[in-house]
N, C-alpha and C positions, 0 to 999 in steps of 0.2 A: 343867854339872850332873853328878851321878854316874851315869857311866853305867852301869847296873844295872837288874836286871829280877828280879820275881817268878820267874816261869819262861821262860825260854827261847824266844823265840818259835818256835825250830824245833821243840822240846819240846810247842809248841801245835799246830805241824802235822800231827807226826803223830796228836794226840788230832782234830784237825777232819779230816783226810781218811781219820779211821776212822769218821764219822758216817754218818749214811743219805743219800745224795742225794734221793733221793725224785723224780724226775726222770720218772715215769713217767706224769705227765699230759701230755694234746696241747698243743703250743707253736704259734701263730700268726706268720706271717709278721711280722717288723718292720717299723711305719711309720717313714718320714724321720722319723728323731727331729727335727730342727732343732736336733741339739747344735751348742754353738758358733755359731751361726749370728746374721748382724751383723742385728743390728733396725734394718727401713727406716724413714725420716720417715714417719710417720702420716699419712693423709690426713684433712684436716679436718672433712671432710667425716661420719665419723666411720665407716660399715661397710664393713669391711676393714681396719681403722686399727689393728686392736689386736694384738700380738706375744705370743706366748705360748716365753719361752726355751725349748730342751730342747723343745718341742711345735711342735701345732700347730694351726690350727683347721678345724672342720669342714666338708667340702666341700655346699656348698646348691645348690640347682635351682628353680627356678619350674616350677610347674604346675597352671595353670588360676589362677594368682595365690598360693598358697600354697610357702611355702617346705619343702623335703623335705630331708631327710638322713636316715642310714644309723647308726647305732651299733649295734657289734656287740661282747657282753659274751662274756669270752674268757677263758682261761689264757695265759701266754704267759712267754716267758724275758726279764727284763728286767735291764738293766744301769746300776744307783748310780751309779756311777763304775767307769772301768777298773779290773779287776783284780776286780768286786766283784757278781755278778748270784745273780738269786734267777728263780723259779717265783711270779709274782701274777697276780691280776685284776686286768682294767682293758676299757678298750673303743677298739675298733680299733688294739687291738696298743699302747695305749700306757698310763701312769697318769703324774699325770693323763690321762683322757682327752682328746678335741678340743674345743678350746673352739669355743661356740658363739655365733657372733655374728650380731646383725639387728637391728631395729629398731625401735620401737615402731611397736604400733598392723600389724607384721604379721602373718599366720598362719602358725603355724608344723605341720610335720607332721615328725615323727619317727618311723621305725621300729626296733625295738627286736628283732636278733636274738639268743638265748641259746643260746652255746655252752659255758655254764659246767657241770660237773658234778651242776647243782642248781637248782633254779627261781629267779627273779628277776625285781625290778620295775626303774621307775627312778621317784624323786621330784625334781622339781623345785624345789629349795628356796630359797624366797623370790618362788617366780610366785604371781601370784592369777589364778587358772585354775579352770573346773570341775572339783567337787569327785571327778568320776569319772575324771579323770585326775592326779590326785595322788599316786596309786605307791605309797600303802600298800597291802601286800598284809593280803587279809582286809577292810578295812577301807573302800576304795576299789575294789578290783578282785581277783580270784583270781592268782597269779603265775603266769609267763610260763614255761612248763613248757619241759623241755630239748630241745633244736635245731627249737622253735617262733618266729615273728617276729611279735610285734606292733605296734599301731601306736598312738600317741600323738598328739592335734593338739587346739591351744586356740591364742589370740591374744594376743599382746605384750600386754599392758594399760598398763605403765608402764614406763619406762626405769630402770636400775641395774645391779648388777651381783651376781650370782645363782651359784648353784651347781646342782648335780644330782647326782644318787646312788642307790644300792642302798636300797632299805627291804624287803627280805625280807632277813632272816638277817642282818641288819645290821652287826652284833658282826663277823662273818666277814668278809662282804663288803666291806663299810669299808675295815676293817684290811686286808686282799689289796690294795686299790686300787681298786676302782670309783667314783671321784669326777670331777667334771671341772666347768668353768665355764660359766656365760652369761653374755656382755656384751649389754645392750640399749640400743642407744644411742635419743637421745629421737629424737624426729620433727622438734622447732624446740630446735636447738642452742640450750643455756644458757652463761651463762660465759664464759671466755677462752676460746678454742681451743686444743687440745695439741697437742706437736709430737711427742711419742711416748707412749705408751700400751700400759703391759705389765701382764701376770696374772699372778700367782704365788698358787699352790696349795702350801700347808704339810702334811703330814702328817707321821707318825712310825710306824717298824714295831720290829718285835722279829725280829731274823734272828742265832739265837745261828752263836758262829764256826763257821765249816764248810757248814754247813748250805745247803740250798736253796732252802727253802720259809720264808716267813715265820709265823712265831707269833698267829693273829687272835684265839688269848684272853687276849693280854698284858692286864694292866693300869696296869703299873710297867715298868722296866728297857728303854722302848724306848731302841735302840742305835743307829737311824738314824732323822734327820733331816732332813727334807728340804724342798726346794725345785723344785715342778714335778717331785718323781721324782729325783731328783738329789742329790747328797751331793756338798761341795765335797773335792777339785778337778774334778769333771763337770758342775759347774752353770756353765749359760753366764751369761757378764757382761752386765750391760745398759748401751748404748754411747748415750750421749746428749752433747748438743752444750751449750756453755756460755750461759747465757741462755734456752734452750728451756727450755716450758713442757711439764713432766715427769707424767703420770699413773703412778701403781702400782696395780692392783686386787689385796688378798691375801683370799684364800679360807683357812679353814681347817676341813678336816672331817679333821682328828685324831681318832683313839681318845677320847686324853683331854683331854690339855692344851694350854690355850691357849697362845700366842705373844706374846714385847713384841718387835716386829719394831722395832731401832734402823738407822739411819740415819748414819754420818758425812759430817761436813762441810758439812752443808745442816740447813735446816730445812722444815718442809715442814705444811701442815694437813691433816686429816680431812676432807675432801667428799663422801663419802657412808659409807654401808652396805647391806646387802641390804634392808632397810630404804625408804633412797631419801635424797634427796640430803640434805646438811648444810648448812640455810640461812646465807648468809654470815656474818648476827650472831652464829650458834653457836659458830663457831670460832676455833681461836688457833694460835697456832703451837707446834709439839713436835718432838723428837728422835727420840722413840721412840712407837709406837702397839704396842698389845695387841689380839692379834685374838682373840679368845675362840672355842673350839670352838663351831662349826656356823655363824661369823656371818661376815662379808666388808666389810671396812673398804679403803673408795679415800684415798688420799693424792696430792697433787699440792704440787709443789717446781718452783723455778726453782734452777737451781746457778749460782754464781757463781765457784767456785774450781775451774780444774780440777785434777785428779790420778785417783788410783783408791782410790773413797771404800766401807770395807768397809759393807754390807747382812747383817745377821744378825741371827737368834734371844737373847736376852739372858741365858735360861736357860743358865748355862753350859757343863751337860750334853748343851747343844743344839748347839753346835759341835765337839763331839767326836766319830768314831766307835765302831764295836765296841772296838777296843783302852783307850776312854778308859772306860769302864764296869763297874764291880764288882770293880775291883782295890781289893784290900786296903792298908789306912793304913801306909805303913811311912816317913811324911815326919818325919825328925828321929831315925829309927833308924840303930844302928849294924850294918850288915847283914854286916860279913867275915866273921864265922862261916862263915855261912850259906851264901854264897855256896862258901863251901870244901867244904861239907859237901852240897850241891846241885852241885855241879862234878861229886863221883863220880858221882852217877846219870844227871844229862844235861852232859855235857861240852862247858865253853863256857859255862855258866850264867851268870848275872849278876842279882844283885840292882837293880832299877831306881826310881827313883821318890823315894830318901828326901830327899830337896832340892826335891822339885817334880815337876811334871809336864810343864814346858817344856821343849822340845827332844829330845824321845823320838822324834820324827818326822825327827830330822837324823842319827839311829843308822845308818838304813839296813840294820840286821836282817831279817833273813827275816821273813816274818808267814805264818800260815796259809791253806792256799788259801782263797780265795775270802770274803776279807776284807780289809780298810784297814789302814793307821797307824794312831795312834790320830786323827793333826788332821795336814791339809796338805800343803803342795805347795811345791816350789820356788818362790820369787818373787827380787824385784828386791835387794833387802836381804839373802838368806839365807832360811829357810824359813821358810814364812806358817805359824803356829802357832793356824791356826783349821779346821776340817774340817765334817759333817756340816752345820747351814742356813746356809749362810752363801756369798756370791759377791759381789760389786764392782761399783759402780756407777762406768763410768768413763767421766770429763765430760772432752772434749776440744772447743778451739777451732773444728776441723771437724770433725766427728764421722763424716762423710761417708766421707773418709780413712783411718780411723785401723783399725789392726788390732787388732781385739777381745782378740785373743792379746796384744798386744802391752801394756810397761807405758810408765808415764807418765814423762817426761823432765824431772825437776826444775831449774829455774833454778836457775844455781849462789848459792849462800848461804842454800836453803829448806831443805836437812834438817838436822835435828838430828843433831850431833856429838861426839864430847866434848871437855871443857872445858879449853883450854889454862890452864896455872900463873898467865899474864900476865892473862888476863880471871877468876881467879879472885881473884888479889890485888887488879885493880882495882876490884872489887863487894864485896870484905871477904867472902868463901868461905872458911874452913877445913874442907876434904873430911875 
C-alpha cells in the first residue's frame, strides 16, 4: 500500500508528550494480572472452574457458613497493552475487577472499601437480592463516603451469570472502569458438563493520544476496545482442546455500545443470559452473538478444527486502536503535493492511507508515547491486521501442551496460496 501518512507519527509525539500527564492521583499496588496466563481444564464440578484471561478471581473465606471477600474501589496505573497505560478505576488493582464465583443458594458477604477520590456504591446487576442492597445510591442506600468500608450480604437465589458495578456517579465510574463479573454456578448441574469456562468483559474508553487519564464523558470516538481490560496484542488467548466442551460468558457494561462478538471456525449457541438460562428448544446455532450494553450472553461450542480461530468485536472500528480513529478521508487521493509541502515543516513526512488502511501497522514508524499502532502484532503469516477487541481462540489436539504464545502448525496443503498458471488454465481462470 502507499506508504504515507497524514502527519508524521513523530510529528504526533511531540504534540502527545506536550499534553498534561495528570498522574497525580494515588496508584495502587498491581494484582497478578494473569496476562498470558494458559487456562486450566475446568473442574466440573463447577466453583473454581471459571478462567478470567488478563484477571482473576476473587479470593472467598467461609465464616460461620457465609462466604466473605474483599473489593477494594481504587485509582491505579493500568496497562492496555505494552507500550499503552492510563490512570482508571477499577477494584483491587485491576478492571475488570475480580470475578466472583460461588454457588447457588450460598450466602454471600462482601465488603466494600473506597479509595476513590469521591463516594461510591456497588450494584449487583442481574442478582435478586434485597432491595436494600442494590447499590443505588439515593435510592437504596446513601454512598460509601471516601476511605470508609462497607459491607454488602444477600444469598445466591439462582444460578447465571451477572455482573456488578458503580451506580453512584455512574457516567464516570463506568467509563474509569469499575465493572467486574459474577459466575453462579447452579447447585444440581444442568447440561453437558464443560471442559473449560472463560469470562470476557467488553468495555470501551476514550484516552486521546498522549494522555493519561481516560475521558468518562465520551460519548462517541471511543478509541479503545477492549477485552477483560486489554487491547489486542495484550489480550490473552484462550487455549482449549479439540472436541472439549467450550463455555464463553461475555459481560458488557460499555458506556454505549453494544457488541456482535463473532467467532471463527466454529459455531456455537446462546445458553443463557443474565437473565438465566436459554431453554434448549430456544436455540440455534450462530457465528456471531450481540451483547447489548448492560446484559451478559453465555455461549457454548464444541471445536472441531484445530488452528487459531480469531474472537472479535464486528464493529469495525472495534478492532482498531487510537491510531485507526478520526483520521481524515484521503483513500483514492493524490497526496505528492502535499507530502512535499508537509516535508518542509516536519521532515520525513509522509502522506498515509490513500489506498486503504491495511498495513499501516508493518510501517514500523514511531508512534506517540504512550499509545498503539493503529491494529496488530506480528503473527505467523506477516502482521495480524486486527488490534483493539479482538484475541484467538486456539483449539489444539492437546491443549494441555501447547504454548499459548505459540502459533498453530498447518498440515502441509491447508493454506491458501497463490494460484499457479497450470491450475488456472485447468478450471478455465483468466486472472
Amino acid at each position: 500500500m502507499d506508504r504515507r501518512s497524514l502527519l508524521r507519527f513523530a510529528g504526533l509525539a511531540a504534540l502527545g508528550s506536550a499534553l498534561p500527564l495528570s498522574a497525580g492521583e494515588p496508584s495502587a499496588p498491581s494484582r497478578p494480572s494473569g496476562a498470558r496466563r494458559r487456562p486450566t481444564r475446568s473442574a466440573r464440578s463447577g466453583v473454581g472452574s471459571v478462567v478470567t484471561p488478563n484477571g482473576t478471581t476473587l479470593p472467598l473465606r467461609r465464616s460461620g457458613g457465609v462466604l466473605v471477600g474483599h473489593l477494594v474501589a481504587q485509582v491505579f496505573d493500568h496497562e492496555f497493552a505494552p507500550g499503552l497505560r492510563a490512570l482508571v478505576w477499577g477494584y483491587n488493582g485491576g478492571t475488570p475487577g475480580p470475578t466472583i464465583e460461588a454457588t447457588e443458594g450460598d450466602r454471600l458477604r462482601i465488603y466494600v472499601t473506597n479509595r476513590l477520590p469521591e463516594p461510591t456504591t456497588v450494584h449487583w446487576h442481574g442478582l435478586v437480592l434485597p432491595n436494600g442492597m442494590d447499590g443505588v445510591s439515593g435510592l437504596n442506600q446513601a454512598p460509601i463516603p471516601v476511605g470508609e468500608t462497607w459491607v454488602y450480604e444477600f444469598d445466591l437465589r439462582r444460578p447465571g451469570t451477572f455482573m456488578y458495578h458503580s451506580h453512584y456517579d455512574e457516567m464516570t465510574q463506568v467509563a474509569l472502569g469499575l465493572v467486574g463479573m459474577i459466575v453462579v454456578h447452579p447447585r444440581i448441574p444442568k447440561g453437558p458438563p464443560v471442559d473449560r469456562d472463560f469470562v470476557l468483559m467488553t468495555h470501551e474508553w476514550s484516552l486521546p493520544v498522549g494522555a493519561r487519564r481516560p475521558d468518562p464523558g465520551a460519548m462517541s470516538d471511543f478509541n479503545l476496545l477492549t477485552f477483560n481490560g486489554k487491547v489486542y496484542p495484550g489480550t490473552a488467548p484462550l487455549v482449549v482442546g479439540t472436541g472439549e466442551r467450550v463455555r464463553i460468558r461475555i459481560g458488557n457494561l460499555s458506556p454505549m455500545d453494544h457488541h456482535p462478538i463473532h467467532l471463527h471456525g466454529l459455531s456455537f449457541e446462546v445458553t443463557g443470559t443474565d437473565g438465566g438460562d436459554v431453554p434448549p428448544s430456544a436455540r440455534w446455532p450462530e457465528t456471531t452473538v450481540l451483547v447489548p450494553t448492560g446484559s451478559a450472553r453465555v455461549i457454548e461450542l464444541v471445536p472441531t478444527e484445530p488452528g487459531d480461530w480469531a474472537v472479535h468485536c464486528h464493529m469495525t472500528h472495534h478492532v482498531m486502536t487510537q491510531m485507526g480513529h478520526g483520521l481524515p478521508n484521503v483513500v483514492g487521493a493524490d497526496l505528492a503535493s502535499v507530502d512535499e509541502r508537509l516535508s518542509r515543516l516536519v521532515p520525513g513526512a509522509m502522506v498515509m492511507g490513500t489506498t486503504g488502511m491495511g498495513g499501516m501497522g508493518e510501517m514500523s514508524m514511531p508512534v506517540p508515547p504512550n499509545s498503539l499502532p493503529m491494529k496488530g502484532a506480528n503473527g505467523p503469516f506477516g502482521y495480524v491486521d486486527m488490534g483493539g477487541m479482538f484475541t484467538a481462540l486456539k483449539v489444539r489436539d492437546d491443549p494441555g501442551s501447547a504454548d499459548p504464545e505459540g502459533w498453530f502448525r498447518h498440515p502441509e496443503g491447508t493454506v491458501a496460496g497463490p494460484a499457479d498458471a497450470a491450475r488456472l488454465a485447468a478450471d478455465g481462470i483468466a486472472p
